[in-house]
Rosetta silent file (secondary structure, phi, psi, omega in degrees, C-alpha in Angstrom):
SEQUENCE: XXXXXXXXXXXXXXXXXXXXXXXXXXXXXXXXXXXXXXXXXXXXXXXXXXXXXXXXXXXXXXXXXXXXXXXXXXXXXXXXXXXXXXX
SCORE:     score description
SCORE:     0.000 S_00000001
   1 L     0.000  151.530 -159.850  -25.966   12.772  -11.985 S_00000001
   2 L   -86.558  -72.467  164.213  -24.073   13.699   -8.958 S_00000001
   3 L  -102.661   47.881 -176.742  -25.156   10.809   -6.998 S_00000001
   4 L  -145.248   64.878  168.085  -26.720    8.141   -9.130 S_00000001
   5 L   -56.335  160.710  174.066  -24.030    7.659  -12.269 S_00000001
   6 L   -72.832  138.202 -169.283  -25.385    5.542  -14.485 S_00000001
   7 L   -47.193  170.510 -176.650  -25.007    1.687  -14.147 S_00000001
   8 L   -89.144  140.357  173.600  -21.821    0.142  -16.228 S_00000001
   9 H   -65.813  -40.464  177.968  -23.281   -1.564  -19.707 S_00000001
  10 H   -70.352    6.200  179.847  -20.790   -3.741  -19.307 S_00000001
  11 H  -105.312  -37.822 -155.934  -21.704   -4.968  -15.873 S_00000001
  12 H   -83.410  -76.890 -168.444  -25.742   -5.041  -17.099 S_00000001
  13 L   -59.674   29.398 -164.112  -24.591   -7.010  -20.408 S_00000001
  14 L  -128.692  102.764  164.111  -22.312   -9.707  -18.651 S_00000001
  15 L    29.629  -90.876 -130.164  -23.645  -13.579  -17.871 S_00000001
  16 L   -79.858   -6.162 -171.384  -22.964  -13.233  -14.215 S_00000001
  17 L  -109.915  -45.054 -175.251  -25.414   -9.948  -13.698 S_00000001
  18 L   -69.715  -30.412 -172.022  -28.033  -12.129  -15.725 S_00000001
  19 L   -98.150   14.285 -167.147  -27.252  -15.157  -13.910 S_00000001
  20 L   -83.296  -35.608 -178.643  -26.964  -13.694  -10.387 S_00000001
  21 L  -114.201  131.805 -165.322  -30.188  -14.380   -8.672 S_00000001
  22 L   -67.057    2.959 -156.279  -31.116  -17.434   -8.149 S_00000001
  23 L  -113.648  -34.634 -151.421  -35.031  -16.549   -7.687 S_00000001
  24 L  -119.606  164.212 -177.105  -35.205  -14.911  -10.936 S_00000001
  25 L  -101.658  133.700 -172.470  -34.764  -16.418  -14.686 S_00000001
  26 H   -57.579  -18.168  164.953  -31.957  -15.114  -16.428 S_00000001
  27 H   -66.685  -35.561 -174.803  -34.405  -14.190  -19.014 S_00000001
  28 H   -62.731  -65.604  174.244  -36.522  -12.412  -16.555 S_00000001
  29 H   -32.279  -42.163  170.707  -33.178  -10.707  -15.623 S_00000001
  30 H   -52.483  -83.840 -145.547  -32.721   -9.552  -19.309 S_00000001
  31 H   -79.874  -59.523 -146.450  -36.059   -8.273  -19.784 S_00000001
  32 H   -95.940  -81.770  168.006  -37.220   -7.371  -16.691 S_00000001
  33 H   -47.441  -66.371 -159.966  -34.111   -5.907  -14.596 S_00000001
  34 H   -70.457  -17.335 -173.175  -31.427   -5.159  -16.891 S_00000001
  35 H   -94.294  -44.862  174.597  -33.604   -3.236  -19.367 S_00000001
  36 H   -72.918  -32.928  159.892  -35.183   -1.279  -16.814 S_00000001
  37 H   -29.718  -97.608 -135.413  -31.752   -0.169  -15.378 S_00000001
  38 H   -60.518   -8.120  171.438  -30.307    0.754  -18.676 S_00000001
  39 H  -115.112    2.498 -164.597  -33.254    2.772  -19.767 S_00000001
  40 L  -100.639 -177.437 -144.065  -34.801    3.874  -16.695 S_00000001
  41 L  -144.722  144.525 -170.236  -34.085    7.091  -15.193 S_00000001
  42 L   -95.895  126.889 -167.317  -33.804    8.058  -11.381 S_00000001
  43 L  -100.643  177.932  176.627  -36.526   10.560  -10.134 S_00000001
  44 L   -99.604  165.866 -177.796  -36.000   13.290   -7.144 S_00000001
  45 L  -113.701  148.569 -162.105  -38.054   13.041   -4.636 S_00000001
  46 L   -80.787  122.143 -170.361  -40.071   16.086   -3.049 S_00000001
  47 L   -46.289  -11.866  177.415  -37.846   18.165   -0.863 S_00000001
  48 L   -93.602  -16.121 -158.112  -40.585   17.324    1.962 S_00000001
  49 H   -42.560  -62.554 -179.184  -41.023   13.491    1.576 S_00000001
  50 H   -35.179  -30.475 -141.400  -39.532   13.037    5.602 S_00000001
  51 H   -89.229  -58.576 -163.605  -42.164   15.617    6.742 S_00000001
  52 H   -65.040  -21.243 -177.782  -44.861   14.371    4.752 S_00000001
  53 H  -100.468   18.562  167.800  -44.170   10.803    5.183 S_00000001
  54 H   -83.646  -50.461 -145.551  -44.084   11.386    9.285 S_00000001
  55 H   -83.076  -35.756 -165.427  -47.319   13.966    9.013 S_00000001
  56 L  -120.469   23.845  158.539  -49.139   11.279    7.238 S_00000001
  57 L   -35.034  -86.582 -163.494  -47.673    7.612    9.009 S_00000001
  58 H   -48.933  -25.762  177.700  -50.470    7.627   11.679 S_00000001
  59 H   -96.092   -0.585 -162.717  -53.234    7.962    9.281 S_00000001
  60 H  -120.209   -3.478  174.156  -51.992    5.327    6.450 S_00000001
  61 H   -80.321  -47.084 -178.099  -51.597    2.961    9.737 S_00000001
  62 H   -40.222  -33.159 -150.820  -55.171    3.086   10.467 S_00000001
  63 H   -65.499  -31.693 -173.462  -55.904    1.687    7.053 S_00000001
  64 H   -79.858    0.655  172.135  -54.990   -1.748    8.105 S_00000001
  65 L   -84.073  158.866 -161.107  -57.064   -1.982   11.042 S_00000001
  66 L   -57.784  -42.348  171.001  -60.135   -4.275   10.491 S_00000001
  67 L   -73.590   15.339 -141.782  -62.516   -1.930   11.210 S_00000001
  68 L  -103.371  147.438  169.403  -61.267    1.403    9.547 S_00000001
  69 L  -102.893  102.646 -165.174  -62.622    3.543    7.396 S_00000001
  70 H   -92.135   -4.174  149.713  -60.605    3.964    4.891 S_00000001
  71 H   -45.196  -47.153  168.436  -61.927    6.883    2.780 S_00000001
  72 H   -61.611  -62.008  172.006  -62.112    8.686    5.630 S_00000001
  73 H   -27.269  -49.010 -154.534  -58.821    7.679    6.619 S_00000001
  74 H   -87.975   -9.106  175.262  -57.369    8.638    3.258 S_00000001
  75 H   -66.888  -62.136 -163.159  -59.245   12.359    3.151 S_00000001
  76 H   -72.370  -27.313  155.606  -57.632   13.318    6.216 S_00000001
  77 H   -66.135  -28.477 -179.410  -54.194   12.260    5.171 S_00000001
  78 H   -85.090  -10.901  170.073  -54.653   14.074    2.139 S_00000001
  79 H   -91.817  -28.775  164.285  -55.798   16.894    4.289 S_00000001
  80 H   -60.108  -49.308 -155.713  -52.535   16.829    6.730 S_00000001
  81 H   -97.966   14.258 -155.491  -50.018   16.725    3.943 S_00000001
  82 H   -84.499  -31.097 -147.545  -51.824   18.671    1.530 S_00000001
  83 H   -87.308    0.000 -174.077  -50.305   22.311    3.241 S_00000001
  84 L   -72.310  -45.579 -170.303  -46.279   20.429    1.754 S_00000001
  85 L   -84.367   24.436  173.310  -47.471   21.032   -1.972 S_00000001
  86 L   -91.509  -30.562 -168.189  -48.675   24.205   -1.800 S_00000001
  87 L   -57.758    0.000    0.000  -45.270   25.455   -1.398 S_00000001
């Protein structure tokens, strides 16, 4: 990939990558982190995402007010952003 090369194994497999955060267990690190790096895979993102995630901001804001209705809420976002994936 042009800008995501793949992480170094030798960086993934070396004490100091496992033992780097101090929040996390180095096992956790192992398992958790280092395995999804080395097998996971970087997706693209939909040539629209800025549009769509401007077009539908104001309506995914609502959701957190106490009173909101969020079904409603979540129709009408899916009805703003709905005209990106038609393309």
């Amino acid at each position: 990939m042009q800008f995501f090369p793949p992480a170094r194994l030798s960086v993934l497999d070396s004490d100091a990558f496992v033992a780097s955060n101090s929040r996390v267990t180095p096992e956790d690190m192992q398992t958790t982190v280092r395995n999804a790096i080395a097998n996971g895979a970087v997706l693209s993102a939909h040539p629209q995402f800025p549009t769509i995630a401007l077009t539908g901001a104001p309506f995914l804001d609502q959701v957190w007010q106490p009173d909101a209705n969020v079904e409603q809420l979540l129709q009408t976002y899916c009805d703003a952003v709905a005209q990106y994936f038609e393309e």
